[in-house]
C-alpha positions in Angstrom: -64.8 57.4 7.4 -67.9 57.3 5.5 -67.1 59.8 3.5 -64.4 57.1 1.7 -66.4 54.6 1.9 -67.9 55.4 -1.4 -64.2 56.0 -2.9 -62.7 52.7 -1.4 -65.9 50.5 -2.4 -65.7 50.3 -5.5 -62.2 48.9 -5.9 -62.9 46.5 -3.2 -62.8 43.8 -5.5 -59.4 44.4 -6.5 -58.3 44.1 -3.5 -57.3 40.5 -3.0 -55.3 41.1 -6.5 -53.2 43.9 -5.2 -52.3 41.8 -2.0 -51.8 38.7 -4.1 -49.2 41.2 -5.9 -47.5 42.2 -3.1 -46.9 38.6 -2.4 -45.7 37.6 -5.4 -43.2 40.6 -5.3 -42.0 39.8 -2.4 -41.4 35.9 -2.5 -39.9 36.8 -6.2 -37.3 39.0 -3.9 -36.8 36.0 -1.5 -36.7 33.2 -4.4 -34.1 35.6 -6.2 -31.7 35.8 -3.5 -31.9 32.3 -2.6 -31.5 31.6 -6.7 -28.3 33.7 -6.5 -26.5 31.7 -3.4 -27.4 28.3 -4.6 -25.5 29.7 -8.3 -22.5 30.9 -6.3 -22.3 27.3 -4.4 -23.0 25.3 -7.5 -20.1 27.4 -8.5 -17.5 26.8 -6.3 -18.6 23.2 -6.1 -17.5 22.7 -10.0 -14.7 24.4 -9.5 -13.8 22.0 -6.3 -14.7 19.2 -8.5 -12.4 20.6 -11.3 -9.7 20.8 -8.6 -10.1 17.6 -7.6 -10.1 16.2 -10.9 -6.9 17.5 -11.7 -5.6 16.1 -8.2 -6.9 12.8 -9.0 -5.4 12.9 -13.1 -1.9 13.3 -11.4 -2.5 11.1 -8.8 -3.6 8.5 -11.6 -0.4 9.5 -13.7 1.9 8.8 -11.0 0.4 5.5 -9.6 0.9 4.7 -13.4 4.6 6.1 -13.5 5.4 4.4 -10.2 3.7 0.9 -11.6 6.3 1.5 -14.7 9.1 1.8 -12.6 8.5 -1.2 -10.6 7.9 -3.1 -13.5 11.2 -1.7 -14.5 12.9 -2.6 -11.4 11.7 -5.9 -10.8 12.5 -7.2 -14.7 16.3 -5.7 -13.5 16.6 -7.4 -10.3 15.4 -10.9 -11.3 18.7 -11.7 -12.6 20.5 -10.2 -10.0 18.5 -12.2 -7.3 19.5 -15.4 -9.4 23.3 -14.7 -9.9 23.1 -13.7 -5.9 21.3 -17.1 -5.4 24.0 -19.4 -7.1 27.0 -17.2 -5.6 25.3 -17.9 -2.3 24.6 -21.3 -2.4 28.4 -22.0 -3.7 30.0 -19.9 -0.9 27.9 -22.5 1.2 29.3 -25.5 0.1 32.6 -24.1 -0.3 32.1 -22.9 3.7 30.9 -26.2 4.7 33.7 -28.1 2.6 36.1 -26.3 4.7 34.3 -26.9 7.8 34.1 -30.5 7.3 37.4 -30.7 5.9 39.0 -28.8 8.9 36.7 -30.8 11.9 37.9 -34.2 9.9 41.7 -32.9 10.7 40.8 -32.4 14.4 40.3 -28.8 14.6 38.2 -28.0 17.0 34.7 -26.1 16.6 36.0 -22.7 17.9 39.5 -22.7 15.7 37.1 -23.4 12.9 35.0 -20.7 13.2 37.9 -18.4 14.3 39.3 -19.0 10.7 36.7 -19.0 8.5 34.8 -16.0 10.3 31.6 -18.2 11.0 30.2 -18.5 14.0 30.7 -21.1 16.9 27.1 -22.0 16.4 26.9 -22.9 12.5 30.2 -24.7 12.5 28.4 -26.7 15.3 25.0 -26.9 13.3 27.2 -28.0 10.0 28.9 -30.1 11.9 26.0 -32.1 13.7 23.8 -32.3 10.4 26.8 -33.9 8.7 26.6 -36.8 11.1 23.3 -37.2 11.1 23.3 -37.2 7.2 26.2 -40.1 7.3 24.8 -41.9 9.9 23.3 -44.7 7.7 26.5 -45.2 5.7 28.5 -45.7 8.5 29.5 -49.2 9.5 27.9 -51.0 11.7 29.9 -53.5 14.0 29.5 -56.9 13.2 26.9 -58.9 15.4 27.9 -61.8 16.7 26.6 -64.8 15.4 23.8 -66.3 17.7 25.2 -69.8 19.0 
């Protein structure tokens, strides 16, 4: 052992260096890996992102299409809905003519609705709201004069 002492001693001083080295090698291994994974995930991140993207431009183009078409659809049914509205409202005063017409000539609430294919109920309602509407124009009996 003493015989390499004399050998080792005088490179003593570059000892620290050389395991410094060492160190530096190995965490340039170690940083290297780890360099390379994080690269791979940023990778398949952007392409997941990319993906996505494109999911999202053709959910944006068809939210868009299907806006279009409702625009579409509601600029064609608004004058449907307003024809259907008048046709409506005159089959209901034609209905209720002929229910008023028919109760006037003493038919009675089921006959009516027997032939005009109503029910029993809204010949009743029709009916009862037609009094109530006439009630005021109907005439009174005369009160007797106070003696």
């Amino acid at each position: 052992m003493r015989d390499l002492l004399p050998i080792i001693l005088p490179y003593a001083p570059y000892a620290p260096v050389a395991a410094l080295t060492i160190i530096v090698v190995c965490l340039h291994g170690i940083l290297g890996r780890r360099l390379r994974k994080l690269s791979r995930q940023v990778a398949q991140c952007e392409a997941s992102l990319t993906a996505r993207g494109s999911q999202f431009s053709e959910f944006s183009e068809g939210l868009a299409e299907l806006k279009r078409n409702m625009a579409e659809w509601k600029a064609d049914a608004e004058p449907r809905v307003a024809d259907h509205a008048i046709r409506v409202a005159s089959l209901n005063n034609s209905l209720r003519g002929k229910v008023l017409k028919m109760h006037r000539l003493g038919q009675p609430a089921e006959r009516i609705a027997e032939a005009l294919s109503v029910p029993k109920g809204e010949v009743d309602l029709l009916v009862k709201v037609h009094r109530i509407v006439m009630r005021p124009y109907e005439t009174a009996p005369a009160a007797a004069p106070p003696q």
